[in-house]
C-alpha positions as CSV (number, residue, x, y, z in Angstrom):
1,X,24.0,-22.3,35.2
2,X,22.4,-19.0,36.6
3,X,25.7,-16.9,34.9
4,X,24.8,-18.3,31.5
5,X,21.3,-17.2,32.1
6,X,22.2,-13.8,32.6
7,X,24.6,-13.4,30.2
8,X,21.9,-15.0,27.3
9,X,19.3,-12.3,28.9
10,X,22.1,-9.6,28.5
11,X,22.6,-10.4,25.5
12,X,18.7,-10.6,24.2
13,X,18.4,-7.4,25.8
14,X,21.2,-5.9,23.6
15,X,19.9,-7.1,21.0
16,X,16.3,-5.9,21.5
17,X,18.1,-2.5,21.7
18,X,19.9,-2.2,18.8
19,X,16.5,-3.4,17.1
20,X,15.0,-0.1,18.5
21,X,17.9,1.5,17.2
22,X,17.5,0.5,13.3
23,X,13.4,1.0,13.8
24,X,13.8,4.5,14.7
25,X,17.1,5.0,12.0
26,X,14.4,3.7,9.6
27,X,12.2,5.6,10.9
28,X,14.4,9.5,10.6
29,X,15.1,8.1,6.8
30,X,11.4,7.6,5.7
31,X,10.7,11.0,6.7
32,X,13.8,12.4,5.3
33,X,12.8,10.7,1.8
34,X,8.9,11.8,2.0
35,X,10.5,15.8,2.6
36,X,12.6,14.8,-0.5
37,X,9.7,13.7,-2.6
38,X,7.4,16.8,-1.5
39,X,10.5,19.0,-2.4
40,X,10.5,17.1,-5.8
41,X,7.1,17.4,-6.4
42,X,7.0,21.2,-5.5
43,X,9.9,21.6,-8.5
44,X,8.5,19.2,-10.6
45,X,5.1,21.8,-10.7
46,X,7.4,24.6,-10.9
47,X,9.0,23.5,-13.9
48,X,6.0,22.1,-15.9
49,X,4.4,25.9,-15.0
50,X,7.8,27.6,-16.6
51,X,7.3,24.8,-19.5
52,X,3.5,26.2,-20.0
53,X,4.3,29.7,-19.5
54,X,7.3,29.3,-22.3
55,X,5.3,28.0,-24.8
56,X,2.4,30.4,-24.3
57,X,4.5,32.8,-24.6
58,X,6.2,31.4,-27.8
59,X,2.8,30.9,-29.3
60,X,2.3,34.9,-28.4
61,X,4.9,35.6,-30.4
62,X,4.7,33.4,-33.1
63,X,0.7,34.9,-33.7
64,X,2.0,38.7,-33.3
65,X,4.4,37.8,-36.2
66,X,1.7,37.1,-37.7
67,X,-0.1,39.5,-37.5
């Protein structure tokens, strides 16, 4: 009776340790997906500013035409 204790405590113990395991794979994942997002959100500004830039600069032209 005492070996079948020790094998179902050995066996909640592994277990409990690949549970730590996932929590800190989870864990490396969520911050590698909030870099990802901040990365995407840098771009995203980038691009809207090269968006604003090209039609200013399309407007330019179109008013030296004009002129």
């Amino acid at each position: 009776m005492r070996w079948l204790q020790i094998k179902v405590k050995k066996q909640l113990d592994l277990m409990k340790q690949f549970c730590y395991i996932q929590v800190q794979v989870l864990k490396d994942r969520e911050m590698r997906l909030r870099k990802e997002i901040q990365e995407c959100q840098i771009q995203k500004e980038f691009v809207n500013g090269m968006i604003e830039d090209l039609a200013n600069a399309t407007a330019s032209l179109a008013h030296r035409e004009e002129n």
